[in-house]
N, C-alpha and C positions, 0 to 999 in steps of 0.2 A: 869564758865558759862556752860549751858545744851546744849550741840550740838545740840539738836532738838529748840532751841530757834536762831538759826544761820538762815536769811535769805538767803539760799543757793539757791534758784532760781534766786531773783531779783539779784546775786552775779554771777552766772553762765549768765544769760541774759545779765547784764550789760559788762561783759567781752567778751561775743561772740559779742556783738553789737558794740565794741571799736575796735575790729581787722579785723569788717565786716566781719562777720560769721552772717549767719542764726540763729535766734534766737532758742537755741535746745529746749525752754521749749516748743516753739508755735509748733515746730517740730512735735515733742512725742504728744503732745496736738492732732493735727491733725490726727496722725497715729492710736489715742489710738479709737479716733470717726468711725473707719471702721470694728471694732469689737464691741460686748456687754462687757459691764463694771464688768472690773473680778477685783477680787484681785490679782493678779499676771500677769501680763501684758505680758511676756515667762519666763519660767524657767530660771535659773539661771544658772544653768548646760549645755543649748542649747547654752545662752549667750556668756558664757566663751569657748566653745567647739568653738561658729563662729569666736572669737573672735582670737583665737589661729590659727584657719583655714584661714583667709585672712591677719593675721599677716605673716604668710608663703606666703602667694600669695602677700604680698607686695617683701617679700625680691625676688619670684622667679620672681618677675617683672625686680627686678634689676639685676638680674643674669644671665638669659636666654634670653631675646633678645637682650643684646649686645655682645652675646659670641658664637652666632650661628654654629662656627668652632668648638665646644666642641662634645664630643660623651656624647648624653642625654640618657634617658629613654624613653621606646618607647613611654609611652606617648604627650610628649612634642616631640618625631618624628614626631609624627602623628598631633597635635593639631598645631604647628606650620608649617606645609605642607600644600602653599599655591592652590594646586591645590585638596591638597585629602579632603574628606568627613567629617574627623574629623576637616578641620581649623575654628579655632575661630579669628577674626578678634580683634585687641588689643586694637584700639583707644582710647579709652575713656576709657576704662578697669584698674580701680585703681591696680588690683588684678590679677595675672594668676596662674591659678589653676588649678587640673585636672578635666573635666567637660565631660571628650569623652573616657575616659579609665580606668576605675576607676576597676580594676579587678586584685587581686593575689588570690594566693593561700597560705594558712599557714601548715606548718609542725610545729609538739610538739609530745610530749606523755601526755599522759593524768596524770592529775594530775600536771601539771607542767604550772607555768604562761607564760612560756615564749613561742610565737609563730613566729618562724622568717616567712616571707612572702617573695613571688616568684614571680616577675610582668609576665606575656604573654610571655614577650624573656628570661628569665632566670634570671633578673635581682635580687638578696637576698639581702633582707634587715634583717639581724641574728639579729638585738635588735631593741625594740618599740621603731618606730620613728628615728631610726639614721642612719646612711652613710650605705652604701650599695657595696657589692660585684660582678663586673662584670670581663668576659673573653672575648676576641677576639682572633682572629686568623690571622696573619700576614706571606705570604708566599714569597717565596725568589723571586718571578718575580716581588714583589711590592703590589699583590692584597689583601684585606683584606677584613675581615668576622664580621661584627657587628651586633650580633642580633639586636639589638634595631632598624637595620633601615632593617633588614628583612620584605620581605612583607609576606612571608609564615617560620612561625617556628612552629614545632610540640611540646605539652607538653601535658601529662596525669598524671595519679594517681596510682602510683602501690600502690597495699592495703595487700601483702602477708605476714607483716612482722611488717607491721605500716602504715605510713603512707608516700611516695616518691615520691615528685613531680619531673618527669625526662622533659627532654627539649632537643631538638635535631635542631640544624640549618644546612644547608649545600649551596654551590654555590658553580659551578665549579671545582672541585676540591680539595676544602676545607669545612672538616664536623667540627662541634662541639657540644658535648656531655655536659650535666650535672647531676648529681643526688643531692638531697638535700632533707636531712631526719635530725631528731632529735636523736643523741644516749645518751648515759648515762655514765659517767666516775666516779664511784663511787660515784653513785648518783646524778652529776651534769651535768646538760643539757649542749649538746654541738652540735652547729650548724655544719653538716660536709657537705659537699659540694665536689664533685667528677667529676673532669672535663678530657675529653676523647678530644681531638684534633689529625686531621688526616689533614695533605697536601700531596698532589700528590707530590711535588715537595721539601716538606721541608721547613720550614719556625719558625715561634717564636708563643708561645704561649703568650697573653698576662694578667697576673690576676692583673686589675685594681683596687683599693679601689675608692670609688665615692662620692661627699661630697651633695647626693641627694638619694632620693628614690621616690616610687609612687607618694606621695603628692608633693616633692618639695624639694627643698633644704634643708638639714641636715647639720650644722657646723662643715667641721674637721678643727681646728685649728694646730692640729703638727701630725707628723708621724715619728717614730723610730722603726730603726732595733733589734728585739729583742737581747738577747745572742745569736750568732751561727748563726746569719744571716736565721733562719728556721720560722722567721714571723716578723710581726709589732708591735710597740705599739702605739695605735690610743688615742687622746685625754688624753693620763697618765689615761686611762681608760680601755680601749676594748684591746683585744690580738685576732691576726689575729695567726694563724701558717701554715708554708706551710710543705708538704711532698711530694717530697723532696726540697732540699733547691734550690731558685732559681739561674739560671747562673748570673743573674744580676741583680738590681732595678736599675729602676727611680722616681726623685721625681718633683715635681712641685706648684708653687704657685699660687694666680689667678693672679698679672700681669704679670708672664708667660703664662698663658694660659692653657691651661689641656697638661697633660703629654702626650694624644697620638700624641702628636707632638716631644717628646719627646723620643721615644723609638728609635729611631736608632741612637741614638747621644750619644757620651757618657759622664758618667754624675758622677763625684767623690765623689760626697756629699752624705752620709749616714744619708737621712733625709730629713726632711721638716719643715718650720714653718710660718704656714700663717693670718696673721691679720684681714684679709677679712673672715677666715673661709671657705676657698674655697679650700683646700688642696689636691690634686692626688697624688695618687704613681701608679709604675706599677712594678711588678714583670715578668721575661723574661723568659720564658723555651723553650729550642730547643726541634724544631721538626724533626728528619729523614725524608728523602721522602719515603712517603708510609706504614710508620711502624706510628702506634698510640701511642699517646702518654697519661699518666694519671698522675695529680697532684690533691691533696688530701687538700683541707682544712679547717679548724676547728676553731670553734670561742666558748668559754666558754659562757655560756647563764645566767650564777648567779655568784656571784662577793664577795661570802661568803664562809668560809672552806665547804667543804663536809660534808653533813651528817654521823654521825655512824652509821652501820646497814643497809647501803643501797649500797654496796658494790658488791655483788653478782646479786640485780635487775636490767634486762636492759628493754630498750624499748619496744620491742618484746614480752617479757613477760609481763608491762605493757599492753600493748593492747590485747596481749588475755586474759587477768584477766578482763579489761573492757568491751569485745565486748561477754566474756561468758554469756549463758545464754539468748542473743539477739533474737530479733525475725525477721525469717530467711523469702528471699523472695527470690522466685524463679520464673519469668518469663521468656519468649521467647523473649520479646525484652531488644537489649544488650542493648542498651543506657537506654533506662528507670531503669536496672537494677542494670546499674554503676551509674547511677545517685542516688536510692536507699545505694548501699551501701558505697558512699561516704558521701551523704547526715548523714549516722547515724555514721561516725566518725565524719563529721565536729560537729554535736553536742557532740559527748563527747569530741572533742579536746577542745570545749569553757566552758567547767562545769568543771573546773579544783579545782571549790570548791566555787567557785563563777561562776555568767554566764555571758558570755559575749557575745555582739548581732554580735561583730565579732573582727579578731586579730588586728586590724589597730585602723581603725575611727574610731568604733564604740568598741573600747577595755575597755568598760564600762562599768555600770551595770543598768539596767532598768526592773523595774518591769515588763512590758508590755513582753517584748521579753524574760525573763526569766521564765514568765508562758507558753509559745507558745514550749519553747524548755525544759520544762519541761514535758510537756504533752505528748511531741513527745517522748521524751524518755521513761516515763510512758508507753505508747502505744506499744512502739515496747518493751518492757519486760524488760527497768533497773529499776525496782521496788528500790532495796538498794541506789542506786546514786539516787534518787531523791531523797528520804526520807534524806538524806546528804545532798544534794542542799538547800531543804526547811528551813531544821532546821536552820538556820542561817537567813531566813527571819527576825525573832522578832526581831534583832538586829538593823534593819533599821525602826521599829515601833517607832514612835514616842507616846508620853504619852499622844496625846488625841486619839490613836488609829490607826493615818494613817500612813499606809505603804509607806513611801515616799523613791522615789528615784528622785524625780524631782516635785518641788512642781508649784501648778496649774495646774497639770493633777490629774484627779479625777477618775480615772477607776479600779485603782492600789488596794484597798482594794477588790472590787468583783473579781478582776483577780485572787488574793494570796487566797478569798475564796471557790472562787468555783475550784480551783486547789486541795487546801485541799479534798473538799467534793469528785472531782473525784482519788485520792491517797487514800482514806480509801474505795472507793464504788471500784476500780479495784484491790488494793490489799488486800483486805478480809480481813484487820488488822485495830483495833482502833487507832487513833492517839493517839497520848501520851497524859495526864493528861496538859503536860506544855503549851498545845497548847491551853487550855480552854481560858484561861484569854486573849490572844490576839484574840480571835476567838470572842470573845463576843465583846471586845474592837471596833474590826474592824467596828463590825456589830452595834454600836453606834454612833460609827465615820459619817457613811454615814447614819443614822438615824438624827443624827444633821445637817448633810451638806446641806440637800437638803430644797430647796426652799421652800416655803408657800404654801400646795396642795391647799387652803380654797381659793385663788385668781382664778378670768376669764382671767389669761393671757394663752395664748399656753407654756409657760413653768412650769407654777404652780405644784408646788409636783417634777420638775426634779430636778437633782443634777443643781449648777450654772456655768455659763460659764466657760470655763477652758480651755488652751490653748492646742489643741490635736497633739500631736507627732505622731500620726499616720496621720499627716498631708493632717486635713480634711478640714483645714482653720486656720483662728483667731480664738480669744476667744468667745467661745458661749457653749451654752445648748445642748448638743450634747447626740443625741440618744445613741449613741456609751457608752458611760460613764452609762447613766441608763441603758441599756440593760445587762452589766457587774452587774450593783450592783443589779440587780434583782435577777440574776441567783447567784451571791457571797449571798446574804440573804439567798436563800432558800439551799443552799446547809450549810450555819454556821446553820440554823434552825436544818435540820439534824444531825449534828455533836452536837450541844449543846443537843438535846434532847438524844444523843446517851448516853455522858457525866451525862443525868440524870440532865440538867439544864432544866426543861419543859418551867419556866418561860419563860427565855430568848430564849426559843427554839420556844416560841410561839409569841413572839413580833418579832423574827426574820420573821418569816412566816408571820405577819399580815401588815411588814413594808412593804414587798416583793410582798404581794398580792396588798397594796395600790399604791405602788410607778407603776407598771403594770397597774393598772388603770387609771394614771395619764398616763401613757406614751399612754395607749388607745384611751384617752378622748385626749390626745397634735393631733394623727394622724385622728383621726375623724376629727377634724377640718381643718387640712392640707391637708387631701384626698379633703375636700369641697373647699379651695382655688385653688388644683392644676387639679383637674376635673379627679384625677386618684389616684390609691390605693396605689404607689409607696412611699417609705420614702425616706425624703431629708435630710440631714445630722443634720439637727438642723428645731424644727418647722418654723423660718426664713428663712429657704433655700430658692431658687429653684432648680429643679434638676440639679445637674453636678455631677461630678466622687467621689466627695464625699460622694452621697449617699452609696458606697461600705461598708464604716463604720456601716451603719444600718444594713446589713446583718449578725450583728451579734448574732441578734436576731435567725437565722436558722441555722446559724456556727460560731462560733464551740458550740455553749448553748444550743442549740436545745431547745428554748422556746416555739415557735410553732411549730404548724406540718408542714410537707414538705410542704403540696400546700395551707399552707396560700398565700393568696391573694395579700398580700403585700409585701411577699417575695418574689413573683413570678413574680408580676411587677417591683417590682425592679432590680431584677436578668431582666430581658427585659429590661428594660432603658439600663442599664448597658453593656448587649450585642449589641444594637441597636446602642447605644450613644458614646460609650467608648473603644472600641478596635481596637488597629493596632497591624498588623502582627500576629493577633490569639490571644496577649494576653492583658488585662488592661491595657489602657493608662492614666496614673493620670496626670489631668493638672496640680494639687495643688503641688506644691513645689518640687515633685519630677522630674514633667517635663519629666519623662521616663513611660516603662514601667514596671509593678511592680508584680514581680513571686510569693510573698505568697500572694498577693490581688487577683491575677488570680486565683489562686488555691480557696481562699475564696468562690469566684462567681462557680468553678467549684463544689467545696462540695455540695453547696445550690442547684446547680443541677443534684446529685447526690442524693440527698435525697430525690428531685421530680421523679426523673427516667428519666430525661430529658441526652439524648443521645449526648447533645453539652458540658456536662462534659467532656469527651474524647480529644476534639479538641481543650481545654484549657491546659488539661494535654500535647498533645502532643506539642502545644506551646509554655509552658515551659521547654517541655526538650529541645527544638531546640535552645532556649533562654542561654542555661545553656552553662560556657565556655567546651572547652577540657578535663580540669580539674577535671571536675564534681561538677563549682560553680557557685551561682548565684550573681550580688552584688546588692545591696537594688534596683536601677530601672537600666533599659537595655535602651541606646540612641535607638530609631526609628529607626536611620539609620546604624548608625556604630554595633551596637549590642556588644557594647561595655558598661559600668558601668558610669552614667551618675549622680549615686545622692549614698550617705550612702558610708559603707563599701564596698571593690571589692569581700567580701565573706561574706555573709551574716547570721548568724544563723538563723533566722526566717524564712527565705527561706528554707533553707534543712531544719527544722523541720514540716511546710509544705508540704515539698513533701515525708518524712516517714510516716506523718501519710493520706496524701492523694490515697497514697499507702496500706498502712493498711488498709485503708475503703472501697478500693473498695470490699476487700476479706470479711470482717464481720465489721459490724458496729452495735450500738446498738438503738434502739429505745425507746423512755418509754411508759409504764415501765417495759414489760416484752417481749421484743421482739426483736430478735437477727436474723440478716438480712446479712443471706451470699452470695457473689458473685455479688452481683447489680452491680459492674464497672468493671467486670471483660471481655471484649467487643470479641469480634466474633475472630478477628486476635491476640487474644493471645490463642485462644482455639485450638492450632493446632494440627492437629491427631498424639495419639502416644504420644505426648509431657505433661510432666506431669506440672502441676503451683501450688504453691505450697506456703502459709504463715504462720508462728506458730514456738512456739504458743507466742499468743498474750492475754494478757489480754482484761477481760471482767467483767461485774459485777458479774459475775454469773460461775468465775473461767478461767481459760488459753484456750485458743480454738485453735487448729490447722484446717486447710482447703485446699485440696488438689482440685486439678480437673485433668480431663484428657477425652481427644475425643477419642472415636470408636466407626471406622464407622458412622454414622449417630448421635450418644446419646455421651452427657456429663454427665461423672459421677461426680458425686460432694461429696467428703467425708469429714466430719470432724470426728476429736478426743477431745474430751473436759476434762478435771476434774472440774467437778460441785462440787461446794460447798456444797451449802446448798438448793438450790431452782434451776429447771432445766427453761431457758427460753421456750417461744414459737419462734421457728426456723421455717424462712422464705427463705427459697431458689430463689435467682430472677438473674436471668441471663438476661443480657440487651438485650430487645426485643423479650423475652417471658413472659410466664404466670408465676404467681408469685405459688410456689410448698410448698405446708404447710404437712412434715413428720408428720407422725405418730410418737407420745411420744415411746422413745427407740430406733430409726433409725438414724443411723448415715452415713447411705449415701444414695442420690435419684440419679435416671437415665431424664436426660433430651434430648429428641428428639432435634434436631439441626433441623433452618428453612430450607423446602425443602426434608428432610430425612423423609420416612416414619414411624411412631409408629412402 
């Protein structure tokens, strides 16, 4: 018998209807009528991700509020504190999940998959998704030091050596210290973790294993004292070691209760074995009064012998091999700066050879966010690591063409085009031969996809509804998706005629030019229903926050000029309609506020010359944790990670290249636009600012500035290729300064200063 000859609905209906279930088919039925009629109703990929993500909030349902006596994560400190800002009320709540704290930071070395993660108080989770490492501090009058219900703990980003997330708690008396960086043991990553404990009075250090981390509950089933009592074996899988050995463990099961009830009592058993999966240990080290104390430990990161030949590489050297060659920024303000140079490790710590849109949740691969931190890297000058990144695109090409990493989005073939076309136009190299045949592919792909232009609907000629991840809505016709395959057309157009394919290098341009008149002719009609020039996310809209998706018509494609009309009321709606606390508030799914959508809105005003760019950048640095991270959206209130990953790739690759642009950015087709966002209070006398170099189509460009007296001087250094652009000098809030062909640096009067 043919499975598809099974009536599996009236099979599924009849059975939910016998046990008094809702009928699921009428369910779906209803849900499917409040989007337009797609083939793909959500990715499969989103499916199984939410599927997995409230499968966890069931168990942390069962775990955490009847165990309230446990020491949590500060998240669940916080969301279950019924007076503070973060509590979520449970009632009716199938599911508890982190919804008000969603923020770590990752340490790795590049090239390496493994990213362990660091929550707000110190908390290390050393492998994707599993139990997690915490310390307390215990002193001999009885007081004790728990970051996780710390209302104030200090954490930053040392960057001298790699990358080190340090974390510092103190009260009363009692300080606690940590460092947590990735080394190398012959090759193999290895999580080390460096804990400093100080009591006035003398007391116990405590190094906890935790059967939870940021999202929620993690299963440890056993724990065993290694040889020599100098660490654990967690799950007959993970190895904990300590240095030095500790005076004593504790262990515990969940119907004992969590071990910190268990540390002053003593305890014979070497080991644990717990059926619930709830498993604690605690490791005991004395503290002197007054004298500090430090315990070292180390968690193997890959579960395979060692590489040959990689014996001699450590971390350190990794990350200056990757961060060589980078393009260097120098301003006056520190935050914006650390933010900058954090921002362009957290992208190479997620291009380990695939990309990831972050080390956690988001520890995936998506086309979307792998063009964004592709570019970004492009931009700030790792030309060789992209050209690496990309080549492995084809593999996820499917044989009618489309680049899928998640199917029912439809953006993904213009995004991986017109990435090509900007990779051979900034690094003044032809792509390879092998890129032909996917490049034409692609560009057929979204030549078939798109709707009937020859119909009088408002979507006639678009691509078809398609469920958008950039979470603009349900499934619909979404400008977002043509405004990519336009720009993906004309830049394969280019690259096939480069290749010497004219044909196809002319159908690419003529699809490109029609599909653009279809999306013309969708907005002429939509401007006449909504009595304004603004685009709404799909010609069905009306305006709300998902108009932000259209703007990408002005950023990052640059299809129109800056003070089109449409981009300009949009970018106003958007500002008018959409922002708390300075930056994008997206109602749609993310329900927070959202740091590379702000930045989006800020570009588009930065390309108009509009001065409230600035006040969206400084709202996202405000936005940004200690760390120097952002996670996919920031809660309103708590300013805490509310929706995505709690480190986000496509955030910090927004803010290196929103950075980059304010110093030179380029215009088509021959117009190269330095200093436009380079704003009053970074021009301070004396004080040099300084970017480069940085690609451009037209060769590497460096750009310095510097005030005296009254006049900014402005210099660049370039290596031109082949053709020199026309260079536009514009400093915000003056007159735009057009050099003379050969000058490489002009003097600009400051407002108030005379000539």
């Amino acid at each position: 018998m043919r499975l598809k000859w099974i009536p599996w609905r009236f099979l599924i209906r009849r059975a939910a209807q016998f046990h008094g279930f809702l009928d699921p088919v009428q369910v779906l039925g209803r849900l499917e009528r409040f989007a337009e009629p797609s083939e793909v109703w959500a990715p499969l990929e989103l499916l199984r991700a939410g599927a997995v993500f409230h499968a966890r909030g069931l168990i942390n349902s069962r775990a955490i509020q009847h165990n309230m006596d446990w020491i949590w994560p500060y998240w669940v400190e916080q969301q279950f504190q019924p007076l503070g800002d973060s509590f979520i009320p449970r009632a009716f709540s199938l599911t508890h999940v982190n919804l008000t704290h969603r923020n770590w930071t990752a340490v790795g070395v590049p090239g390496k998959n493994a990213l362990p993660v660091v929550d707000p108080r110190g908390l290390v989770t050393p492998c994707h998704d599993g139990w997690s490492r915490d310390c307390w501090v215990l002193d001999n009058t009885g007081n004790c030091l728990f970051p996780s219900r710390q209302e104030r703990v200090d954490q930053w980003l040392e960057m001298e050596r790699g990358v080190t997330v340090r974390t510092a708690a103190g009260v009363e008396g009692r300080l606690l210290e940590s460092r947590v960086e990735v080394i190398l043991r012959s090759g193999t990553p290895y999580c080390r973790i460096r804990y400093t404990a100080f009591t006035r009075s003398g007391g116990t250090m405590v190094l906890s294993l935790r059967p939870y981390n940021p999202e929620g509950i993690s299963l440890v089933h056993r724990i065993r004292p290694v040889e020599g009592g100098h660490g654990w074996d967690v799950n007959g899988r993970d190895r904990v070691g300590f240095v030095p050995r500790p005076e004593c463990c504790r262990y515990s099961c969940y119907r004992e209760g969590d071990v910190w009830r268990k540390v002053s009592a003593p305890d014979p058993r070497t080991g644990v074995t717990c059926n619930v999966g709830m498993a604690t240990a605690a490791a005991l080290f004395e503290t002197e009064p007054g004298i500090r104390r430090e315990i070292t430990v180390e968690v193997p990161l890959e579960h395979h012998a060692p590489r040959p030949g990689r014996v001699n590489v450590t971390a350190e050297g990794l990350w200056r091999r990757s961060t060589e060659g980078a393009c260097t920024v120098r301003i006056p303000d520190a935050r914006m700066q650390y933010l900058y140079e954090t921002s362009l490790r957290t992208l190479i710590l997620h291009s380990p050879g695939t990309i990831y849109a972050g080390p956690y949740t988001y520890k995936r691969f998506w086309f979307r966010d792998a063009v964004f931190v592709s570019h970004a890297l492009l931009s700030a000058g790792l030309t060789r690591r992209v050209e690496c990144l990309v080549s492995r695109f084809p593999e996820r090409q499917t044989r009618s063409g489309f680049f899928l990493s998640q199917n029912g989005e439809w953006d993904s073939n213009g995004q991986v085009l017109w990435l090509l076309g900007r990779l051979q136009v900034l690094s003044g190299r032809m792509l390879p031969d092998a890129w032909r045949e996917p490049v034409r592919d692609a560009m057929e792909w979204i030549c078939r996809k798109r709707t009937d232009s020859r119909g009088n609907t408002l979507h006639a000629g678009l691509l078809p509804p398609g469920f958008s991840a950039e979470h603009l809505g349900l499934n619909d016709y979404y400008y977002w998706d043509d405004f990519w395959s336009v720009a993906g057309l004309r830049a394969a157009s280019g690259l096939l005629n480069r290749w010497g394919d004219k044909r196809a290098g002319a159908r690419s341009r003529d699809a490109a030019n029609n599909l653009e008149r279809c999306i013309n002719r969708s907005l002429r009609e939509v401007a006449r229903r909504l009595g304004r020039q603004a685009m709404p996310a799909s010609p069905s809209r009306r305006m709300d926050s998902g108009a932000v998706g259209s703007l990408a018509a002005g950023y990052p494609l640059r299809l129109w000029e800056p003070d089109d009309p449409r981009l300009l009321d949009t970018a106003e709606y958007i500002m008018n309609s959409c922002l708390i606390r300075g930056g994008f508030y997206h109602d749609i799914i993310h329900s927070g506020i959202n740091p590379y959508l702000t930045l989006h809105i800020a570009q588009v005003l930065l390309r108009a010359y509009d001065s409230r760019y600035f006040s969206l950048m400084r709202a996202i640095a405000e936005l940004a944790s200690s760390s120097g991270q952002w996670p996919e959206a920031v809660h309103p209130r708590t300013a805490g990670g509310c929706m995505g990953d709690g480190q986000h790739a496509w955030a910090a690759a927004e803010w290196v290249l929103m950075i980059r642009n304010c110093f030179l950015r380029e215009e088509a087709p021959d117009r190269l636009i330095l200093c436009s966002g380079i704003p009053r209070e970074w021009r301070t006398p004396g004080k040099k600012v300084f970017c480069g170099p940085a690609p451009t189509p037209w060769g590497p460009v460096s750009v310095s500035l510097v005030r005296v007296g009254g006049r900014t001087r402005v210099s660049w250094i370039a290596e031109w290729r082949d053709s020199v652009p026309r260079i536009e000098v514009r400093l915000p809030g003056r007159e735009p300064v057009f050099p003379e062909p050969g000058r490489s640096s002009v003097d600009i009067p400051e407002p108030g200063a005379h000539a």
